[in-house]
N, C-alpha and C positions, 0 to 999 in steps of 0.2 A: 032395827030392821028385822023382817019375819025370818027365823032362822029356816035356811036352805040350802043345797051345794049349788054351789055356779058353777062347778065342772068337776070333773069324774075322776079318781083320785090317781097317786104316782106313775100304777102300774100302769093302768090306763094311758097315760098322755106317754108315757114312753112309747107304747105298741102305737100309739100315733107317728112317734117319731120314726118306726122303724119301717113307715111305708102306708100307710093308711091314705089311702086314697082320697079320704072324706072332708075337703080340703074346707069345705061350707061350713061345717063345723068348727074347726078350729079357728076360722075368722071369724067365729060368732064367738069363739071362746076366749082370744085375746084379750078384750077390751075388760071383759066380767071379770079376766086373772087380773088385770094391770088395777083395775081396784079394788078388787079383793086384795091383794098386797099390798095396796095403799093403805089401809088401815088394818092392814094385818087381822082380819075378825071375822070370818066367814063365817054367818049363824051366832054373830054373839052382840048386842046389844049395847057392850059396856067399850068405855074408848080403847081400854088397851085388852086384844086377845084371851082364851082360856088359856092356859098353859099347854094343857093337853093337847089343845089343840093348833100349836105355833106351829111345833114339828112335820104334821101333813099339810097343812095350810105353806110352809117353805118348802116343802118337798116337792108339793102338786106345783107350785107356783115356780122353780127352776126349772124342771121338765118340762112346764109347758113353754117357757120362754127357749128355752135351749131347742125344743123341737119345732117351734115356731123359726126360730132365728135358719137353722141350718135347712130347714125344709127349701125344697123348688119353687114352693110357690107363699114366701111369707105376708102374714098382713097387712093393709093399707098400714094402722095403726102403730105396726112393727116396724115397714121403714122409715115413717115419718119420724118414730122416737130413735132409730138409728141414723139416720142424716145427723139430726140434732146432736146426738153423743160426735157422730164424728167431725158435725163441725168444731163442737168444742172442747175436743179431747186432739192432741196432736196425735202423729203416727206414728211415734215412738212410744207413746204412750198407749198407745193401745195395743203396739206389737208387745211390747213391756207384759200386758194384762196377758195378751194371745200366748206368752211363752210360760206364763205360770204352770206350775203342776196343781190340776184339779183333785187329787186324788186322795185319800185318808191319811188324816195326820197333819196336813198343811193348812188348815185353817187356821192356825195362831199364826203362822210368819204372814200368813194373807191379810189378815187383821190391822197385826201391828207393824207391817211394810209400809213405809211413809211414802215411797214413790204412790206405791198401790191406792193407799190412802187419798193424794193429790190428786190420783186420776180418777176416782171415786169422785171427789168434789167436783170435778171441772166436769165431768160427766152430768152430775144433780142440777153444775148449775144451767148446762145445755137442754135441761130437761125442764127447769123451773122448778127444782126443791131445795129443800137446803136440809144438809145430815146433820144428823142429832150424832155428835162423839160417844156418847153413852152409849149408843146401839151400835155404834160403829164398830164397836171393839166386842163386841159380844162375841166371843169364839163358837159356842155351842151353837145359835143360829146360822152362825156363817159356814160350820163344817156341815150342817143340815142344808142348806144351799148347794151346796160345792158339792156333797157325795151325789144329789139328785141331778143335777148338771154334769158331771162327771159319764152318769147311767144313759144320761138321753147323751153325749157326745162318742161313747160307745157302742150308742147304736147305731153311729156314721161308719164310726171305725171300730173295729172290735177294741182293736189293742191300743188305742189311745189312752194316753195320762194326763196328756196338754192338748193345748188349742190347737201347737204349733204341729200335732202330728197329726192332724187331719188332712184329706185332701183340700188340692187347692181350689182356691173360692169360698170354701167354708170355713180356714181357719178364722179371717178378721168378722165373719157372721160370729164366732167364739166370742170371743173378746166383746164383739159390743153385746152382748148376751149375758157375758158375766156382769161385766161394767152396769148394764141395767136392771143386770137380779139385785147388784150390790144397791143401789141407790134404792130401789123398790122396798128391799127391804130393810132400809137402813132406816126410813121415814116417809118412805111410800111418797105418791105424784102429786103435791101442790097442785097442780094445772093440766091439765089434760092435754098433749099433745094436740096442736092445729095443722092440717096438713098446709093451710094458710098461711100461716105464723113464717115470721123470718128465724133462721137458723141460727144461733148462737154462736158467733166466732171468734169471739173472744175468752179465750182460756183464762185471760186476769192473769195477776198478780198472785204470790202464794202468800198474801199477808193473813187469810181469814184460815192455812194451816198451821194451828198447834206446834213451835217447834217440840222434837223429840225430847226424851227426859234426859236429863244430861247426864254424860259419860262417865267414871270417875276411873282412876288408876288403881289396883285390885290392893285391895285393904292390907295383904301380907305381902310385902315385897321380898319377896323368897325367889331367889333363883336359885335352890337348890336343882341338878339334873335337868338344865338349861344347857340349850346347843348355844356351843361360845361360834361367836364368829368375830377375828381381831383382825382388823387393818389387813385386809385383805382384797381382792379382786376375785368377782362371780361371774363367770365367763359362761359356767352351763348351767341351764335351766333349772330352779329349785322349787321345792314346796316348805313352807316355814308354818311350823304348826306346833302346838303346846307352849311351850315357853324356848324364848332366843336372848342370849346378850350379847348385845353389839358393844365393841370395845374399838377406839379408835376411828381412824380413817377407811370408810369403805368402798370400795366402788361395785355398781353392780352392770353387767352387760350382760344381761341374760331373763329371763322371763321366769318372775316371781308370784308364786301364787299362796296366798297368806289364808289359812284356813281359819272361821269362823271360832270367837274364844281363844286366837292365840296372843299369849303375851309377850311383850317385845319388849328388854330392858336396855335400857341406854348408859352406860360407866360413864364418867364423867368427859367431857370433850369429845364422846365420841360423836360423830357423824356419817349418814349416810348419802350417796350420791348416783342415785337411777340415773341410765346413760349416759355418763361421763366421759367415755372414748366412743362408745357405738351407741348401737339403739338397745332400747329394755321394755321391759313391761311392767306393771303391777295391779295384780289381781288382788286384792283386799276385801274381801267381800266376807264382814262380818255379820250380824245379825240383830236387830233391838234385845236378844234374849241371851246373843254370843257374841258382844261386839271384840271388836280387834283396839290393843290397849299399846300404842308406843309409850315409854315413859322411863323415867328416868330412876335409877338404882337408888336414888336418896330423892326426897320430896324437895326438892329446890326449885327457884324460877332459876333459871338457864344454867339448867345443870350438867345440860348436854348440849352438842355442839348445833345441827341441821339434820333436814333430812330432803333433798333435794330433788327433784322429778325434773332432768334435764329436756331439751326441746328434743333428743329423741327417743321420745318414751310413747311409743304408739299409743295412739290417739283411742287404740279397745281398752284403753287399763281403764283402772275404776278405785274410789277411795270410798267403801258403802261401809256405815255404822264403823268409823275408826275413829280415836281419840288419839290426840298428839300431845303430852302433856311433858312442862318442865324442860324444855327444849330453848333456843334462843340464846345459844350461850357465844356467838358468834355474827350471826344475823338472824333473822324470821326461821321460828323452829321449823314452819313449810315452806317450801319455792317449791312454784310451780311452774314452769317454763313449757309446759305442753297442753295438749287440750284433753285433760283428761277428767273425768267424770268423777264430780263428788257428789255424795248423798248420804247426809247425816254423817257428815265431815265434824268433828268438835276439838279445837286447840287450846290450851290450856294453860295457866300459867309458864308463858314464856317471859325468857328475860331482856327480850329485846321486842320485835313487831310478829305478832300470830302470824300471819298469813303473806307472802307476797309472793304473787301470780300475775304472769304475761298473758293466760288464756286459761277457759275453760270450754267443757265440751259442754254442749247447748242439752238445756235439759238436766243441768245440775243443778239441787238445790237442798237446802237445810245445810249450810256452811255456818256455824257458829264459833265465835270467842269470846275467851274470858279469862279476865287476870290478868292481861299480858302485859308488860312493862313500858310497849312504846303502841304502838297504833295495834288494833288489830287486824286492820287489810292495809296493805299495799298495792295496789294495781299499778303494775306497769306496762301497761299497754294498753289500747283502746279495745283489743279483743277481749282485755280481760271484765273492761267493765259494761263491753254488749252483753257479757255472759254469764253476769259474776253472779251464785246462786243465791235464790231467795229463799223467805220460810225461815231463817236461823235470828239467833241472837247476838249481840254483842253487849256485853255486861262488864264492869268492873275494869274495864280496862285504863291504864291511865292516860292517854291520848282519845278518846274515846271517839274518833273520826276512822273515815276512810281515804288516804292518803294516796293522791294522784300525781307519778312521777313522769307519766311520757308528756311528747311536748306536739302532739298533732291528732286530728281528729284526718282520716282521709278514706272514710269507711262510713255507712250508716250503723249508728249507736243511737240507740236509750237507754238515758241517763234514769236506776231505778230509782227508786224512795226505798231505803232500807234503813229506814227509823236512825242513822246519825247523818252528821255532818258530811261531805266531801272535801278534804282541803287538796287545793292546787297548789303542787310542789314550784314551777315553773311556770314562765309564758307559752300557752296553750293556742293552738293556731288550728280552727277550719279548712282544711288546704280542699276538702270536696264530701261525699257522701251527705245525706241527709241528718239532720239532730232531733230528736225528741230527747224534753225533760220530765220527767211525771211532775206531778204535784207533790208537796211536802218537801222536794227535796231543800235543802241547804248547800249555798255551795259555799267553801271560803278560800279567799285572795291571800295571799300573802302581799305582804307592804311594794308597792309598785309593779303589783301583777297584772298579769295583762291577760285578756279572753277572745281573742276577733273570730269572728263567722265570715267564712265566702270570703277567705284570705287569698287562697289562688282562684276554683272555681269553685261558678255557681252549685248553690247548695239551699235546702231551704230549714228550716228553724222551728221548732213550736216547743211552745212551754209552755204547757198543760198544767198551769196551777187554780188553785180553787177558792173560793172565800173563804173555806176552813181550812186550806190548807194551800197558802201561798209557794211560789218558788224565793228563795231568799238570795240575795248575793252579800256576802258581811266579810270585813275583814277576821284574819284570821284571832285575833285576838283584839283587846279593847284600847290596844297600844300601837295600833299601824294601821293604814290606811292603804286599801289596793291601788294601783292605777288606771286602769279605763277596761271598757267594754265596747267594741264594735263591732258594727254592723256595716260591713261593706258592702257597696254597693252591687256586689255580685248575689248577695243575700237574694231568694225569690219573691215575690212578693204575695207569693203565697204563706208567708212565715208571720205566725202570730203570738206574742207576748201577751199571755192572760195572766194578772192576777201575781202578778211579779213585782218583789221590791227589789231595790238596790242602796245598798248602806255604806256608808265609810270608805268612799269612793273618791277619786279624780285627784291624785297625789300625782303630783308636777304637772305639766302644761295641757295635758288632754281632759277633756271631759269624760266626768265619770261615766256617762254611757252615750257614744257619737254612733248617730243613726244616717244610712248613708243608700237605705233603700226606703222604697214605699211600702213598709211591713204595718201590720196592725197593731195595736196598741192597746188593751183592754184592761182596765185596770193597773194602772203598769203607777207605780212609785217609787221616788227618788227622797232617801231621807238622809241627814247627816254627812252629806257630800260636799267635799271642796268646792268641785265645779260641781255643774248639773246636768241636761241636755244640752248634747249640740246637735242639729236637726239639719240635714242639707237641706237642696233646694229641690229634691224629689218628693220632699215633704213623707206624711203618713199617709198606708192606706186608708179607701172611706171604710166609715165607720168605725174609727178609732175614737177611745170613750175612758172617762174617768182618769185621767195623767194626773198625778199629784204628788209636787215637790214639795219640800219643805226642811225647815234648818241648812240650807243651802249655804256655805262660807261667800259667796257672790249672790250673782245672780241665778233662779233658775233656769234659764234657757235661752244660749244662742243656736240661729235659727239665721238661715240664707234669705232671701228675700220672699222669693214664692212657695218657700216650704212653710211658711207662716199661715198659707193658705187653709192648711191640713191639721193646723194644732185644734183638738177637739175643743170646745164651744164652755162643756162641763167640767174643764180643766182647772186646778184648786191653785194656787201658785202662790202662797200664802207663808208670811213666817220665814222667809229669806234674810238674809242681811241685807240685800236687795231686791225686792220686790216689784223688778221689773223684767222685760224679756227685749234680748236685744236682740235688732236687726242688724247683720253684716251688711258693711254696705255694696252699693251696687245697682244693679239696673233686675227690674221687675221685668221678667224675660216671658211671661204669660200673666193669663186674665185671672182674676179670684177678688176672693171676699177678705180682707181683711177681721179677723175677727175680734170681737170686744171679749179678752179673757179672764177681766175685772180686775188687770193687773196694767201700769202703764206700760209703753214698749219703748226701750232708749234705742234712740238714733245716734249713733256718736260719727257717721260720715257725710258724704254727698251720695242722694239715692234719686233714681232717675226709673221711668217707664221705658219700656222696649217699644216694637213697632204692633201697632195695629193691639192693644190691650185693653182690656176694660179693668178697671181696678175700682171697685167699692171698699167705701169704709165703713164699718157695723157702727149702730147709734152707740155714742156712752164711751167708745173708745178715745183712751189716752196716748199722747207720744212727748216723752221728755227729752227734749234736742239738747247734744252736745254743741262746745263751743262752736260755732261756723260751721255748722249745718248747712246741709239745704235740702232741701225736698221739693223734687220737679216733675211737674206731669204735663204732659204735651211736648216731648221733650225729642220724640221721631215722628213720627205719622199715624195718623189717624188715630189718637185715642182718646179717652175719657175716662174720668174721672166722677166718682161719685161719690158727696162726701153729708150727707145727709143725715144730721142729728133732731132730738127732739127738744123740747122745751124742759123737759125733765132729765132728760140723757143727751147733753152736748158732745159733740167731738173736739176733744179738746190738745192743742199744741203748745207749750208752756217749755221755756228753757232750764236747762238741768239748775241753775241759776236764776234767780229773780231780779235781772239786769236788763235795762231797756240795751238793744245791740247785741246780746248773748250769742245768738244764732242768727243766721244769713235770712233765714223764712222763706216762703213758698211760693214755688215759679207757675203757671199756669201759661205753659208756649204756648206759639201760635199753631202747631199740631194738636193743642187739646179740640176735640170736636164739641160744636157747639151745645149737645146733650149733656156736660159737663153740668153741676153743680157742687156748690158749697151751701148748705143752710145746718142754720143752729150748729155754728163751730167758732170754738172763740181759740183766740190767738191774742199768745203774750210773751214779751222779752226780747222780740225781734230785732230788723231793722237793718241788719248788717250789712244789707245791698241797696239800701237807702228806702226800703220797702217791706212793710212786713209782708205784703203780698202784691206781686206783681205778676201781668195781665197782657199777655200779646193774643186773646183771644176772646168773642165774645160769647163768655161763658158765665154762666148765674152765680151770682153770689149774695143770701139772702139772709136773713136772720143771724148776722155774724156779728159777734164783739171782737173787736181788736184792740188791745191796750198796752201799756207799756214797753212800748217800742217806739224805735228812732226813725226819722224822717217820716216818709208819709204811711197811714195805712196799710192805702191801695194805690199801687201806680199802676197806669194803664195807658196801654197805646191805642191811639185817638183814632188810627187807619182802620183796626179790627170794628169798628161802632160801637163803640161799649158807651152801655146808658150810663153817663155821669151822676144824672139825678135820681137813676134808682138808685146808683152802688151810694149816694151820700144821704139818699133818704131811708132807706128797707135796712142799714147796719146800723151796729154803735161803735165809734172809731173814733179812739181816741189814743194821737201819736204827737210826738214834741212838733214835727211840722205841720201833719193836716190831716183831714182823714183821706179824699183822693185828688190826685195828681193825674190828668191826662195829657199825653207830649207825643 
């Protein structure tokens, strides 16, 4: 492009900021700054910037955003990209940005602050960019930002350092001002703001942040000139800074504040224990450059005892940039029993489980383990795993799951995807609140465990899995088998299973997963399971799609009678030990389709129509009758029956046995309406009621084989009119007494 300035340089847009009336201009000036810092190049030809010229080109480009944001009257352009940031940046997050100090010197903790970092991202992705890490950490540009922003939030307030001491109304203008100088110039605006465009509000997951570099315990474990603290009680308020060893049993009731770079050595068995009789605090607020190091006097895994944060450890403390390392010598080197805030939390060779926590405070994240000798998370509590922080690592550990010991969901939770397993310690019960699963996740059963949804109330359910990246359900190991999964009928039926398997399932009399509402079904698989489906008579919601059993120890799927209605059509049923779908028996209490699922369906009772029902049979469909069966339609009033195959695809009834008399065979009362048909259905092994099919109504019966069966065919009562010489001429009937009988 023709090299030229798009706007007037630092000094200039400040004295804009400080009252310039000229408000026309500075909305003509917006949009020229917002792409001039998109590609950082004002006057220069080549893709990336002169050097010379980064420095004014971020200079002009802060100030004018700064005096844009805080001004009375800001740009269309300005708030349509601050909607955007604030839909997708939370308000913590942004009061977080609002409370930073803008001022000389702070640009490396800005930089390499991981919260900061997150909210940089969730801001880019509100705006439709995405940051390049290499720029992201650039100190020298970011401090050239921040002094020029700092000049124009000076010129609101003189004596301001932060957002946060501006007046009010103009500090969160701060914040979203930084947050958008940051992404601006971190890789500048992919897409141009639409004041049309839908708002971004979802902040996501923190999988696409970098976790932090990992921590380590300081190379000379020297505590020469170290404050001893032995088996003692902390009753008044302390600050713990340079080097500490803790010896013994400690308790703390008091409000501790651990200053950045201080080391904390642990003697062997000792432990510590925040709010053990009263309440406490802990302020730990290290730094990526000064982190805060617990660790143990000699490099061992559990070479020290705990360090415990009891439930009343106010809910302000914070664990930012600490490392817990060589701990576990008793239980999980951390507990956490409060809600309190970690951020670039890293535990570390323990000798027992890294982490077990009841709660954390929302908005934590970059929790990582490594090393540890048994799990590296424990959650015990359902709070801890709506909260439990993303963004970190879990490596090397020898359990290498996340380990779930409470036994009730009675709260809305999502269940995250944090790249391992979940194992369920216990039977897990829905008693209310809503569930979401992300995708990826895995969850595992231990041998006869059990999972029900909308156990007391209603609640509703979604499993959010993907074709790359399914929800799993697997025993916990290759040697035990869980027990069932249900779905009570409290379930809403707004709750949908996408893209879910289920494995190594139905260990003693329930089925591996009993569905007991009309929830959806999409993609949903059942593999290497005892039992398979059991399906009430609510059936699935519509549009439930792709069910696919397989290596089933039985059969796949028992199913009530009218919930057979709802089994989808593209269902795979394949590869069973039995490779059929049974009907419980009973009375067909509404109207539906039977469906042909290219698997036969065994009958092993007496099955009967309700009142006033239509019931169709799909062409091609199979049914293999148990011993003295029977199957009856017209059996209350007024219904019909519709059983209409083709010359290619018969409907076919065959006894589980190749026995003429095996099964009773099929009734057609005098309540079947005479819309009723049978064509192209063949029947064989009957007879049991001296009929394979018998006729108190006159109802069609065309294109039918009937064979090996006892006494006659068709018997039929002579009062209903039934044509003798159609039913003896239009069939093929061949039975040890005749083909029809009318009496």
């Amino acid at each position: 492009m023709a090299s030229r300035p798009l706007f007037p340089g630092a000094d200039h847009v400040q004295w804009r900021a400080k009252g310039s009336s000229m408000n026309s201009i500075r909305l003509r000036i917006w949009p020229m700054m917002a792409a001039c810092v998109a590609v950082l190049a004002c006057g220069d030809d080549s893709p990336e910037p002169r050097q010379e010229g980064r420095a004014t080109i971020l200079n002009a480009s802060a100030a004018m955003i700064a005096a844009n944001a805080l001004s009375d009257s800001p740009s269309d352009d300005f708030r349509v990209a601050r909607s955007r940031v604030e839909g997708g940046v939370s308000r913590d997050d942004t009061s977080y940005a609002r409370g930073l100090s803008l001022g000389a010197g702070k640009a490396a903790s800005v930089a390499a602050d991981q919260r900061v970092t997150t909210t940089r991202r969730t801001a880019a992705k509100a705006l439709g960019a995405t940051l390049d890490p290499a720029k992201e950490v650039d100190v020298a540009s970011t401090q050239q930002s921040l002094d020029a922003l700092l000049s124009a939030v000076q010129a609101i307030a003189p004596a301001a350092t932060t957002c946060n001491e501006l007046p009010s109304g103009k500090a969160e203008a701060c914040a979203i001002a930084f947050l958008i100088l940051e992404v601006r110039r971190s890789e500048g605006l992919l897409t141009t703001p639409d004041a049309g465009a839908p708002i971004n509000t979802d902040a996501g997951s923190d999988a696409g942040v970098a976790p932090a570099g990992a921590i380590a315990c300081p190379a000379l474990r020297d505590v020469t000139g170290a404050r001893e603290i032995a088996s003692k009680t902390i009753a008044a308020d302390e600050t713990w800074s340079g080097k500490i060893l803790i010896k013994g049993s400690n308790y703390v009731n008091a409000r501790i504040t651990i200053d950045p770079g201080t080391q904390i050595w642990l003697d062997t068995d000792a432990s510590i224990y925040f709010a053990y009789t009263g309440s406490a605090a802990v302020f730990a607020n290290g730094s990526a450059s000064a982190p805060i190091t617990f660790c143990g006097r000699i490099a061992e895994k559990g070479y020290w005892s705990t360090i415990t944060l009891g439930k009343d450890v106010t809910s302000d403390s914070y664990l930012r940039n600490v490392l817990v390392a060589e701990g576990g010598g008793s239980e999980a080197s951390l507990v956490l029993d409060a809600d309190v805030e970690v951020n670039n939390l890293q535990v570390a060779d323990s000798g027992k489980d890294g982490v077990a926590a009841t709660d954390f405070k929302a908005g934590s994240a970059l929790l990582s383990v490594r090393n540890a000798a048994g799990y590296p998370l424990v959650l015990e509590d359902q709070a801890a795993l709506a909260r439990v922080p993303k963004g970190g690592t879990f490596t090397g550990n020898t359990n290498n799951q996340v380990s779930l010991t409470f036994t009730k969901f009675d709260t809305a939770v999502t269940v995250p995807n944090l790249g391992l397993p979940y194992v369920q310690q216990n039977a897990l019960y829905q008693n209310s609140g809503d569930l979401v699963i992300e995708a990826g996740v895995e969850w595992r059963l231990k041998s006869d465990g059990t999972l029900q949804f909308a156990y007391l109330d209603a609640s509703s359910v979604q499993m959010k899995g993907t074709a790359v990246a399914p929800i799993k359900f697997v025993p916990v190991d290759a040697n035990s088998q869980w027990g069932n999964i249900i779905f009570f009928n409290k379930v809403n039926t707004n709750s949908v299973l996408s893209y879910v398997e289920f494995t190594g399932g139905g260990r003693g009399r329930n089925s591996a997963l009993q569905i007991e509402s009309a929830i959806k079904l999409d993609h949903v698989s059942l593999y290497k399971n005892a039992t398979g489906l059991e399906l009430a008579s609510t059936g699935l919601a519509a549009g439930s799609t792709a069910l696919k059993i397989s290596e089933t120890a039985g059969r796949p799927i028992f199913v009530d009678l009218d919930g057979v209605y709802s089994i989808p059509t593209d269902s795979v049923l394949l590869g069973n030990t039995i490779d059929q779908v049974q009907l419980n028996g009973g009375t067909f209490p509404r109207s539906g389709t039977i469906p042909n699922l290219g698997v036969p369906y065994y009958l092993s009772n007496s099955y009967y129509d309700g009142n006033n029902v239509a019931i169709t049979i799909a062409a091609g469909t199979q049914f293999v009758m148990a011993a003295d069966s029977t199957l009856s339609f017209g059996y209350l009033g007024g219904n019909t029956v519709t059983a209409i195959g083709t010359a290619a695809q018969p409907i076919r009834f065959r006894g589980e046995q190749a026995l003429p008399d095996f099964w009773s065979g099929i009734k057609l009362g005098n309540n079947a309406l005479s819309n009723s048909k049978l064509d192209f259905v063949e029947i064989s092994d009957a007879g049991g009621t001296g009929a394979a099919i018998k006729i108190d109504a006159a109802v069609q019966v065309t294109n039918t084989k009937i064979s090996n069966s006892t006494g006659y065919c068709i018997d039929g009562l002579r009062s209903a009119g039934i044509d003798y010489a159609a039913l003896a001429a239009g069939n093929t009937l061949t039975c040890t007494t005749g083909p029809v009988n009318l009496h």
